[in-house]
C-alpha positions in Angstrom: -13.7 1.4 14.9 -12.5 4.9 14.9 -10.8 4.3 18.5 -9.0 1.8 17.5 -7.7 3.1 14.9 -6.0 6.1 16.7 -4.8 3.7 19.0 -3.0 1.8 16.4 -0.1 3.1 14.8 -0.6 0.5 12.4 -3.7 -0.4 11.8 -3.5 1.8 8.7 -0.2 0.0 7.6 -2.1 -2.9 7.8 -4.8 -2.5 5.9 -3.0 -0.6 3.4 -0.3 -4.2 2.8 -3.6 -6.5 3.0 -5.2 -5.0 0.5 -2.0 -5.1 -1.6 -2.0 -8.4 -1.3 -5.0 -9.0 -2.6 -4.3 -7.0 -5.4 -1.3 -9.1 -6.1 -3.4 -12.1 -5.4 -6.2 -10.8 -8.0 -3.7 -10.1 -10.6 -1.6 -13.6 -10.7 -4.6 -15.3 -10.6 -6.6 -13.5 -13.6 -4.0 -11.6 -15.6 -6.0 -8.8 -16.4 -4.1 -5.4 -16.7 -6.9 -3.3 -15.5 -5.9 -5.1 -11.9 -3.1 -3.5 -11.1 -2.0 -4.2 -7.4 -1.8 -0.9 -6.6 -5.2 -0.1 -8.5 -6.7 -3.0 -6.6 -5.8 -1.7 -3.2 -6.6 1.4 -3.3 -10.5 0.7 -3.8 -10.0 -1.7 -1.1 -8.9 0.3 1.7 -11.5 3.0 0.5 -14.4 0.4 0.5 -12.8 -0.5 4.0 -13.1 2.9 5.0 -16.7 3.4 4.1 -17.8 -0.1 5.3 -16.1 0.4 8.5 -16.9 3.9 9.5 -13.5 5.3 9.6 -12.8 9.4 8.8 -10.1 9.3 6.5 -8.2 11.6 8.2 -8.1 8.8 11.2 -6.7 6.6 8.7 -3.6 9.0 7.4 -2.6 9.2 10.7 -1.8 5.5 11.1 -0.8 4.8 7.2 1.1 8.2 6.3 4.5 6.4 6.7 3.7 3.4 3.7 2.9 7.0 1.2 6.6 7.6 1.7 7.3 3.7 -0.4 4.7 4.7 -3.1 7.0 7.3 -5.3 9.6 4.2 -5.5 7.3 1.6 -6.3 5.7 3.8 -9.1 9.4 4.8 -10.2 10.3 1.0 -10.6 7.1 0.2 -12.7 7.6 2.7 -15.3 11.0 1.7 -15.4 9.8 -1.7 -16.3 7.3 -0.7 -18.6 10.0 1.3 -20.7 12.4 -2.1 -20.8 15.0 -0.2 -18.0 17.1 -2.8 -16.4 17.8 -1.8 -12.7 21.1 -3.0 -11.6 22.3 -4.5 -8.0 
């Protein structure tokens, strides 16, 4: 599993955005606060990386790039939690 993940420049990507979506998933369909998305998917792609075998380090290298998205997702949730409309 290792090998292909070093052959991937995805794979990372990928695993990252499914388990989003699964957080996403978990959190329409139960409404509890304590599952945030992001929350959600980051056990996910750690219980992934355990089950699977893969060094973590393996991983970074094909799912650095999505880290770069994180700071402005967690800039436009606490701008929704404190009521700040973002304009077009």
């Amino acid at each position: 599993m290792n090998e292909m993940f070093r052959q991937s420049l995805f794979a990372g990507v990928t695993i990252s955005l499914i388990a989003y979506e699964i957080g996403l998933f978990l959190k329409r369909k139960l409404g509890l606060a304590i599952l945030n998305p992001l929350l959600v998917s980051i056990v996910i792609v750690i219980l992934a990386l355990k089950v699977f075998g893969i060094s973590y380090e393996v991983y970074n290298a094909s799912a650095k790039y999505i880290s770069y998205f994180y700071f402005f997702y967690l800039l436009f949730q606490s701008l929704q939690i404190y009521g700040i409309q973002v304009s077009n």
